[in-house]
N, C-alpha and C positions, 0 to 999 in steps of 0.2 A: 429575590426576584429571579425569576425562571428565564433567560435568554435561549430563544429558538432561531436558530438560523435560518435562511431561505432554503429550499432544499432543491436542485437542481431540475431545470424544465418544469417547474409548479407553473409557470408565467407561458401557456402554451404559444397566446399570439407572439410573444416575443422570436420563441424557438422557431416558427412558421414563417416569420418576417425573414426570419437571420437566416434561413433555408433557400427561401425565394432569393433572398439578395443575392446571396453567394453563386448558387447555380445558374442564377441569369446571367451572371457574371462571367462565367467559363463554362461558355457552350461548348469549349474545343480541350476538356476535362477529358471525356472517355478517349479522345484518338491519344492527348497524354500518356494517360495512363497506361496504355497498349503498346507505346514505344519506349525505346532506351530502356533503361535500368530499371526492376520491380519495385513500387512506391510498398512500403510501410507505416500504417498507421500506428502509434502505442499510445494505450490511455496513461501509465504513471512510470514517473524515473527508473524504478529499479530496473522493471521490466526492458522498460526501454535502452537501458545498460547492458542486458545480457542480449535484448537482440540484436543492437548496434552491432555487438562481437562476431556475432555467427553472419550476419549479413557482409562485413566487411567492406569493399567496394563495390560489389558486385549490385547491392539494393542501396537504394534510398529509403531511410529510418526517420519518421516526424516523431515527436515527441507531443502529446496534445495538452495532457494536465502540467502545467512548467513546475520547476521546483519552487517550495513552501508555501503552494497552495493546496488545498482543504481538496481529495477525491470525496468527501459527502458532499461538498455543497458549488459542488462547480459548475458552471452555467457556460455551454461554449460559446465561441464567437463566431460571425460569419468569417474569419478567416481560417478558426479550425474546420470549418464546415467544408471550407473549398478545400482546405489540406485532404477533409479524409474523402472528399469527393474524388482525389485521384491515384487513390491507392487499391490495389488489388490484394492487400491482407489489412483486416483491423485483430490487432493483439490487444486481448483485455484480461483481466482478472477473470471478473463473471463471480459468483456467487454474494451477489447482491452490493459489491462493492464500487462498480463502474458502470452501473446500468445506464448513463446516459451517451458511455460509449457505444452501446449495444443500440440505442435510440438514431446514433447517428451512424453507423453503419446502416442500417435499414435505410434510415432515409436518403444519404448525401451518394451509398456504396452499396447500394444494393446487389450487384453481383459480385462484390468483393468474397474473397473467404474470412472467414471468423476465426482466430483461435481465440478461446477462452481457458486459458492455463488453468485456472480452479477445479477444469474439470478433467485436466490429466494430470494430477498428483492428491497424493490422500489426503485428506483431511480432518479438521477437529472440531469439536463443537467448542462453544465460548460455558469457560464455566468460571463464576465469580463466587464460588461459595463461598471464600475467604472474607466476603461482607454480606452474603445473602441476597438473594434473589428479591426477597420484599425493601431492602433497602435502596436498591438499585433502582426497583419500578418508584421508591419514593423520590428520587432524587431527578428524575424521569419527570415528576409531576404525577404520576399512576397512569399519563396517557397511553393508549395503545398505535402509535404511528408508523404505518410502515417502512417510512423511511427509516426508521432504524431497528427494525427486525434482524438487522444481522449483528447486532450488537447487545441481543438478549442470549440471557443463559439456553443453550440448549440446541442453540441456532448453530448451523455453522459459521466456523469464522474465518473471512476472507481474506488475512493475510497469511496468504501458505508460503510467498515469495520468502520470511522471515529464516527458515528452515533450507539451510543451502542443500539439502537431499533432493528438497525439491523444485531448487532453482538449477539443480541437473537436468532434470526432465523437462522440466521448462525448455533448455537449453538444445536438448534430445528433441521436445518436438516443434519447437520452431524451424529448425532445419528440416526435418522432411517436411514441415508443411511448405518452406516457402521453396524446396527441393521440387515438387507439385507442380508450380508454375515458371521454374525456372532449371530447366536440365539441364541445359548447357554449364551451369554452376553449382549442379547440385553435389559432388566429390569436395570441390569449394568450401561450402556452408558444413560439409559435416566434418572437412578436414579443422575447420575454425571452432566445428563445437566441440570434437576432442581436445584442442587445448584449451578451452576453456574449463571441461568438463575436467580437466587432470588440475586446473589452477584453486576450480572449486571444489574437490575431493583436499587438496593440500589446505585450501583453509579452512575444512569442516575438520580437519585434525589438527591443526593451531588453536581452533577456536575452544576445541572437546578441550582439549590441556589446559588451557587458561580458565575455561569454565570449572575443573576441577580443583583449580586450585586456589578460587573464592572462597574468602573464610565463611560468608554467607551467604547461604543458596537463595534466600527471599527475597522478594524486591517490591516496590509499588512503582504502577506505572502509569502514564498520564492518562490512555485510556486502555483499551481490549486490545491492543495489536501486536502485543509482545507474545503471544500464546505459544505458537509455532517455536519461537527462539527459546524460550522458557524448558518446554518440556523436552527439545531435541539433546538441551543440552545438561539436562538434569536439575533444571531452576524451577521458583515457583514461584510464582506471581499474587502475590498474598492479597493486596488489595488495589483498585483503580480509580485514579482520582477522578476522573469523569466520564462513567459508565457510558454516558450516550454522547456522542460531540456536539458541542454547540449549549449544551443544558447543562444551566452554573448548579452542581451539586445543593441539596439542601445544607441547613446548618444538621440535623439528626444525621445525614449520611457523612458528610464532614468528620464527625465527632467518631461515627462508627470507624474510619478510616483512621482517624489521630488516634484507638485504641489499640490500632493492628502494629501502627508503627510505634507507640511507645512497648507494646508487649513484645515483640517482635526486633526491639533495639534497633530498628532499622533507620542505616546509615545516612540516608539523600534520600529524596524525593526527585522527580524527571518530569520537564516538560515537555514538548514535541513541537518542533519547530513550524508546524501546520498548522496549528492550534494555539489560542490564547494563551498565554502560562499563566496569566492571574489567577487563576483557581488554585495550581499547584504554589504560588508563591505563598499566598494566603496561610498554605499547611506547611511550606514548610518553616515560614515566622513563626508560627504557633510551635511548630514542633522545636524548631530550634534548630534546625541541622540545613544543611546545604542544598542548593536546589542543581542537579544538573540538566542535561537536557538527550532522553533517548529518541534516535531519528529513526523512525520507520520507512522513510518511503527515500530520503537522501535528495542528493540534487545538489547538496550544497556546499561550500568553499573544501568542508573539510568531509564529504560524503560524496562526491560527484565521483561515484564508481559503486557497484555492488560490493566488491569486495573492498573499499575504503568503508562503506558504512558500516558493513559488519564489523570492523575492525574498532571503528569508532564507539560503537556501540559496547562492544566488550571492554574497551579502552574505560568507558565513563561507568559502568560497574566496578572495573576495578579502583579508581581512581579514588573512590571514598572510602574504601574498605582498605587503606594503607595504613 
């Protein structure tokens, strides 16, 4: 059976409702926002971690998507709505990953500025050859939905934060943007992004060493979001236990997947703490071997930091390959 998730603002009257309430609510939002400290919107943890840093005391930093909830299928609240109604920057991903941040900037923030980090650092396309493109659209249903166009071969794919090269730049332009509207701290914001900028250069060379010294470069992972981490650091991501989120693999795609890892000896299997793990449990009973759990996005007991998740992450590849 095919489980589809809701997929975020489908329920327009709702989002209209949650809009209206909020902003009747705080008429005295824009004179806010214009005083004291510069407000910050961020749509997901990581991001939200690196700009905390550069911001300092200087700005007030919200968080909107909390941690170990789902950025596909998130639906805000009137209470996020009034958050981003008094912020003078919304920071998002952007390339198709946090479009209903982009829906409420317009609506709640409409003079706010926008950064969309996706679109100042390079990027990759999602390539799943390792199970095939026709297994994927199988496992999919063969539907063609936009909501998950960023998670087809060929697409680009929206986790660039993965690749600490370019949670530098991230880092790099968050400060001159919120430098823009805030001069008086602008020496501030970029004196905090240089040590950050020196923290994340010292763990992109921990992490190159440790990755080199994996007895195996392959791995399966629970869906497309490891690509960025993968290839920075000389890995390869053979196959994915659930190409689109939300949609239970078929049994054909299943089986094509329990091929890669018995040919392939590979060690664990990973869930993601966003997402269901029943699907990956399933394969790795069948398989036989351990299930760990790789975290993309963090936020949590043992992730609440960018650089704790990374660490975390290289932690649970190595931890089965002892």
């Amino acid at each position: 059976m095919k489980i589809k998730l809701a997929s975020p603002f489908r329920n327009a009257f709702a989002v209209t409702a949650a809009l209206a309430l909020s902003l009747a609510g705080c008429k005295s939002c824009g004179s806010q926002a214009t005083s004291g400290k510069p407000k910050v919107a961020v749509s997901i943890y990581p991001i939200y971690d690196l700009v905390k840093q550069v911001a300092g005391q200087d700005a007030e930093v919200s968080l909107l998507l909390q941690p170990g909830k789902n950025e596909h299928t998130f639906d805000p609240t009137p209470k996020d709505v009034e958050e981003v109604s008094k912020s003078q920057i919304g920071v998002m991903v952007g390339l198709g990953l946090d479009p209903w941040m982009e829906k409420l900037m317009k609506d709640a923030a409409p003079k706010a500025r926008v950064l969309k980090v996706g679109d100042r650092v390079p990027s990759r396309t999602i390539d799943i050859e390792a199970i095939g493109e026709e297994e994927a659209h199988a496992a999919h249903g063969g539907k063609d939905d936009d909501d998950d166009h960023d998670h087809e071969k060929g697409q680009i794919d929206p986790h660039v934060w993965l690749d600490p090269q370019n949670a530098r730049l991230i880092v790099r332009a968050f400060a001159e943007e919120i430098a823009k509207i805030d001069a008086a701290h602008a020496n501030d914001y970029r004196a905090r992004a240089d040590v950050l900028d020196k923290e994340l250069e010292a763990l992109d060379k921990e992490l190159e060493g440790r990755a080199k010294a994996l007895p195996k470069k392959g791995f399966v992972t629970f869906h497309g979001s490891f690509g960025y981490f993968a290839k920075h650091y000389g890995l390869t991501v053979l196959a994915v236990i659930e190409p689109f989120p939300g949609s239970t693999p078929t049994g054909a795609y299943v089986q094509k997947v329990l091929g890669v890892v018995k040919e392939k000896k590979i060690p664990a299997l990973y869930s993601e703490p966003q997402l269901d793990p029943r699907p990956a449990k399933v394969l790795s009973d069948e398989a036989k071997i351990p299930l760990g759990v790789l975290d993309p996005v963090g936020g949590g007991p043992q992730t609440d930091g960018y650089v704790k998740m990374l660490r975390y992450d290289m932690a649970e590849l190595e931890k089965y390959q002892k």
